[in-house]
mmCIF file of the C-alpha atoms, coordinates in Angstrom:
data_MODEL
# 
_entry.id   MODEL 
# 
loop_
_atom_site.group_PDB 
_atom_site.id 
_atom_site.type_symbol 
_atom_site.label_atom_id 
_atom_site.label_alt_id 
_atom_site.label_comp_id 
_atom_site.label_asym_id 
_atom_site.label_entity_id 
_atom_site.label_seq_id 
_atom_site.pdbx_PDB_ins_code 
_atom_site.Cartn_x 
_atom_site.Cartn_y 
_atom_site.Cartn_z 
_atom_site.occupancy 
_atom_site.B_iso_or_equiv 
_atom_site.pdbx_formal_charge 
_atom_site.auth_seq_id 
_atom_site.auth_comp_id 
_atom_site.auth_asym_id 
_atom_site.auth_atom_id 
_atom_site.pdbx_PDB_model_num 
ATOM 1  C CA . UNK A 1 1  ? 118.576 -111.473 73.134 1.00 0.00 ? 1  UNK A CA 1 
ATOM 2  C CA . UNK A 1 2  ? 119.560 -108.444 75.179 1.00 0.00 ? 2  UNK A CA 1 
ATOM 3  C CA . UNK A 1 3  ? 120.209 -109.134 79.135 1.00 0.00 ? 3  UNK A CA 1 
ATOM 4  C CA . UNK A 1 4  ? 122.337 -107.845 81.880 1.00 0.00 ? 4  UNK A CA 1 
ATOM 5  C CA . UNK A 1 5  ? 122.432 -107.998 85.677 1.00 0.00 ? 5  UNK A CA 1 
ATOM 6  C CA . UNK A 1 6  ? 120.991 -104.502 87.854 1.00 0.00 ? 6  UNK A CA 1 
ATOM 7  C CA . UNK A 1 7  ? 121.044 -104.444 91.371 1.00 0.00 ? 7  UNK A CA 1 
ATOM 8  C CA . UNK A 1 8  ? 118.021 -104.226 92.793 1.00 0.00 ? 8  UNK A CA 1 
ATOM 9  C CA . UNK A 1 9  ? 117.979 -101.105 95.339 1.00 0.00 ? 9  UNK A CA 1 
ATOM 10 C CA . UNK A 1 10 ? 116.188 -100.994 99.307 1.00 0.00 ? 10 UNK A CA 1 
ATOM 11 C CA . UNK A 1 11 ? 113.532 -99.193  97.483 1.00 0.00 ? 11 UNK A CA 1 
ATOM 12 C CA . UNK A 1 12 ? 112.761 -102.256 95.194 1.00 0.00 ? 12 UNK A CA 1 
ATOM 13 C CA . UNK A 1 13 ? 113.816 -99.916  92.548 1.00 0.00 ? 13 UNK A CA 1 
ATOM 14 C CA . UNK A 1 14 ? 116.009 -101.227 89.514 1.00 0.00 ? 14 UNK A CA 1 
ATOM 15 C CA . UNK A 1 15 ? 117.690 -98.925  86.245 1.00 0.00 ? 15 UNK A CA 1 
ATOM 16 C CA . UNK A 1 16 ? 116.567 -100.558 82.558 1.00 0.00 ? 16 UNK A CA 1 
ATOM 17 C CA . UNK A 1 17 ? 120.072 -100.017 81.166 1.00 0.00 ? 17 UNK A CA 1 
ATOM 18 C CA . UNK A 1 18 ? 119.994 -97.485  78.030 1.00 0.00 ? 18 UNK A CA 1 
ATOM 19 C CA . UNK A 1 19 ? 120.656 -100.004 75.406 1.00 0.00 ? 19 UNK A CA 1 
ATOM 20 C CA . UNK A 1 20 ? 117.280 -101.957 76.628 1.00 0.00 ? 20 UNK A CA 1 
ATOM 21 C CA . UNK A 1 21 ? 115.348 -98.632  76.828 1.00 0.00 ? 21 UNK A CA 1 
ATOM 22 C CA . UNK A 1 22 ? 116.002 -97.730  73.622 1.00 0.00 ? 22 UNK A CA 1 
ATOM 23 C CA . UNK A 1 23 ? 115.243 -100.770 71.555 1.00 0.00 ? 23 UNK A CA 1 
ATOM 24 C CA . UNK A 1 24 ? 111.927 -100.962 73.707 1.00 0.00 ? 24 UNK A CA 1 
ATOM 25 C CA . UNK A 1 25 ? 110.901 -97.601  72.410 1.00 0.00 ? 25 UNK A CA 1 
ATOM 26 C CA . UNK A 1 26 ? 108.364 -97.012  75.668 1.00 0.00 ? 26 UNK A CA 1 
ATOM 27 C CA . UNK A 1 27 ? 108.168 -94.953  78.677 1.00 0.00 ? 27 UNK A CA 1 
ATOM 28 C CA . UNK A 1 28 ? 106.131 -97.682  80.830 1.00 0.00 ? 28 UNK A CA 1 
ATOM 29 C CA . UNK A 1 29 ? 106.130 -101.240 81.060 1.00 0.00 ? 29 UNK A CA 1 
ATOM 30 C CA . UNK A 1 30 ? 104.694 -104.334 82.147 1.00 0.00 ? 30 UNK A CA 1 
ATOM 31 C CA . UNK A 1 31 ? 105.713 -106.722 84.762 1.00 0.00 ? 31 UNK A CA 1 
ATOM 32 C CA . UNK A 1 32 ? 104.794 -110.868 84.585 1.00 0.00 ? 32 UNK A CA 1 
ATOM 33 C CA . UNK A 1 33 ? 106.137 -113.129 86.671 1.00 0.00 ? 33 UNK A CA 1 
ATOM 34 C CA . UNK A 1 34 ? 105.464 -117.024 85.002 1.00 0.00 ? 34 UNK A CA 1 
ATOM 35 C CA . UNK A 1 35 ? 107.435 -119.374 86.807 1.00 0.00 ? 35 UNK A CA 1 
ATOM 36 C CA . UNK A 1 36 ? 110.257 -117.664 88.903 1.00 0.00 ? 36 UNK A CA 1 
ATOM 37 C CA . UNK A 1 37 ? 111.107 -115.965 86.274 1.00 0.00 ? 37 UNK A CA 1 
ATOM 38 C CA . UNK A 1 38 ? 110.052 -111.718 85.655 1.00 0.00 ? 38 UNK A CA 1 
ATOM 39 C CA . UNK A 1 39 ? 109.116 -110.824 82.238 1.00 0.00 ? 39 UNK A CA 1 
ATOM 40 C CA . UNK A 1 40 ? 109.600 -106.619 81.444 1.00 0.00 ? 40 UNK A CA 1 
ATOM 41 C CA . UNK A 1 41 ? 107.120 -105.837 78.394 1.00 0.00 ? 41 UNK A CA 1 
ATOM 42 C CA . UNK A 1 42 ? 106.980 -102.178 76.882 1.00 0.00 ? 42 UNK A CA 1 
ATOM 43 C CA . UNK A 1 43 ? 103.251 -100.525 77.114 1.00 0.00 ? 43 UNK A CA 1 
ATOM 44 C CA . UNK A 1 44 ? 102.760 -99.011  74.122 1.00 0.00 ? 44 UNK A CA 1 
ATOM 45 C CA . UNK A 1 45 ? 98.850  -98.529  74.100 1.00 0.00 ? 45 UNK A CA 1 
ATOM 46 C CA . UNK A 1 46 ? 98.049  -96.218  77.028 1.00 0.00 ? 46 UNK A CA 1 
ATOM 47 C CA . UNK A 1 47 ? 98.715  -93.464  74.567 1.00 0.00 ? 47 UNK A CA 1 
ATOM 48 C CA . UNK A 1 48 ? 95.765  -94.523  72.171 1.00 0.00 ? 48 UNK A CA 1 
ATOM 49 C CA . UNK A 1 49 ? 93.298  -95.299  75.300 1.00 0.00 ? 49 UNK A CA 1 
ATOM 50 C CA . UNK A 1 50 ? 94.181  -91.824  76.324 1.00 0.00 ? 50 UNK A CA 1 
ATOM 51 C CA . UNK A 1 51 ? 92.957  -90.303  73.463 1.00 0.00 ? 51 UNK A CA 1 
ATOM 52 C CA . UNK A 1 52 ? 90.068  -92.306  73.342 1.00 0.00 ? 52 UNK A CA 1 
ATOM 53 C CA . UNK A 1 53 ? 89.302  -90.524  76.752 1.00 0.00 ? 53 UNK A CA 1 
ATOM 54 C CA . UNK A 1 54 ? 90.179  -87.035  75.554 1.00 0.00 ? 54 UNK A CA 1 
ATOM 55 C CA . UNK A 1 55 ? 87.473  -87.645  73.272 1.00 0.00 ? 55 UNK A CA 1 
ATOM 56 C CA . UNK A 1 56 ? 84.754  -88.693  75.931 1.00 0.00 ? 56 UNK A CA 1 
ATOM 57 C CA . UNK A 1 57 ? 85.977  -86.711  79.050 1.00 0.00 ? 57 UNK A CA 1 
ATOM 58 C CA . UNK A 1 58 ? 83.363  -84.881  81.027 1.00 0.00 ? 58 UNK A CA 1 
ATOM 59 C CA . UNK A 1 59 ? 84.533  -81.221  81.704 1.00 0.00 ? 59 UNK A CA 1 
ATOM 60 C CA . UNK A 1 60 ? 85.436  -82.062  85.259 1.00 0.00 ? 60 UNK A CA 1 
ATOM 61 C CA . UNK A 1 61 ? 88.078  -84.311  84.410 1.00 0.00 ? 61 UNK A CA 1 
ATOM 62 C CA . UNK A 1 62 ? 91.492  -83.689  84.855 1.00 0.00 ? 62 UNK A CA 1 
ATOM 63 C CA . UNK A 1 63 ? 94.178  -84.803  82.229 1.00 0.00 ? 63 UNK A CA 1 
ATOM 64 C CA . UNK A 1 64 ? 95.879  -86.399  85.030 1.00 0.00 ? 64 UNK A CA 1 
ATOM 65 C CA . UNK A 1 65 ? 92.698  -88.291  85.700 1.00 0.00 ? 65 UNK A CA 1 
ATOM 66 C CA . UNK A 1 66 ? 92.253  -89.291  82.235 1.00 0.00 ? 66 UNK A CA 1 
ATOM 67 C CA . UNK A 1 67 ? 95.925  -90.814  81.955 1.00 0.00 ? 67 UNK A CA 1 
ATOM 68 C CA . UNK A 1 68 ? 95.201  -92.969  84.923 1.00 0.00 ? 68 UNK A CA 1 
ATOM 69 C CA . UNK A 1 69 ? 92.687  -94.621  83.586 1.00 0.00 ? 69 UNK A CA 1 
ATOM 70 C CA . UNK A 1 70 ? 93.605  -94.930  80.468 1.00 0.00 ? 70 UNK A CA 1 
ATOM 71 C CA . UNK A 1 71 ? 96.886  -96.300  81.901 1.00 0.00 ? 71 UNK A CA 1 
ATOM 72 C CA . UNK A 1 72 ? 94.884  -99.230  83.862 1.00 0.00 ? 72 UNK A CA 1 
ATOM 73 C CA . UNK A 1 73 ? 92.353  -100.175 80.542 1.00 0.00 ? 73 UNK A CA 1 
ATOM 74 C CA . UNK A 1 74 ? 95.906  -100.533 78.621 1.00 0.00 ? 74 UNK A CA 1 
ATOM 75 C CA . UNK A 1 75 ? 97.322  -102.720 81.724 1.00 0.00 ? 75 UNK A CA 1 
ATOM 76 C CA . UNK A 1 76 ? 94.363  -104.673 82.331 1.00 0.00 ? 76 UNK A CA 1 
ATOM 77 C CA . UNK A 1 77 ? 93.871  -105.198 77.966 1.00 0.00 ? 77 UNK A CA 1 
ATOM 78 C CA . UNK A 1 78 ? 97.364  -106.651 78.112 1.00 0.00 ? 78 UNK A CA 1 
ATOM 79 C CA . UNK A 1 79 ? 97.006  -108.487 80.956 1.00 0.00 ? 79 UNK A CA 1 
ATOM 80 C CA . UNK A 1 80 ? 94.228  -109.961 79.316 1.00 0.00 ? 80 UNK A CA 1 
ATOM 81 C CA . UNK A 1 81 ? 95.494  -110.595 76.156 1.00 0.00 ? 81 UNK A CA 1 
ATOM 82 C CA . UNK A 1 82 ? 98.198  -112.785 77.583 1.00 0.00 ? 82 UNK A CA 1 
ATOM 83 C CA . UNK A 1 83 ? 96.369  -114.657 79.952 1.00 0.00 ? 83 UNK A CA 1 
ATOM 84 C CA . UNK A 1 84 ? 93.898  -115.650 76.922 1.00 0.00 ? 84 UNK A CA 1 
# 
């Protein structure tokens, strides 16, 4: 198990030290809190619901858009998955 103490700055804002970056393999991730205690999971499928969107986009769309809610369907599918 990886784990080291980051300060937490005004802005609520916290670095994911390299190491831990690295061996999640992820640009986003997931926050769950179950107990007092805060879980970090990499997001790995907002890629694949974005293509799925590419696919089905009206021309009025922006690419921007389309990441958005592709990024909330992947939250809201792992959310679900773990609450199940």
């Amino acid at each position: 198990m990886t784990s080291k103490a980051m300060k937490i700055t005004r802005k609520g804002q916290v670095t994911i030290p390299k190491e831990i970056r690295e061996r999640l393999k992820a640009t986003a991730v997931y926050f769950e809190v179950i107990d007092d205690d805060v879980v970090v999971r990499a997001v790995r499928d907002a890629a694949g619901s974005l293509s799925e969107y590419a696919r089905n986009a009206k021309p009025d769309v922006s690419i921007a858009q389309m990441k958005d809610r592709a990024w909330e369907e992947a939250v809201h599918e792992k959310a679900g998955k773990k609450s199940a």
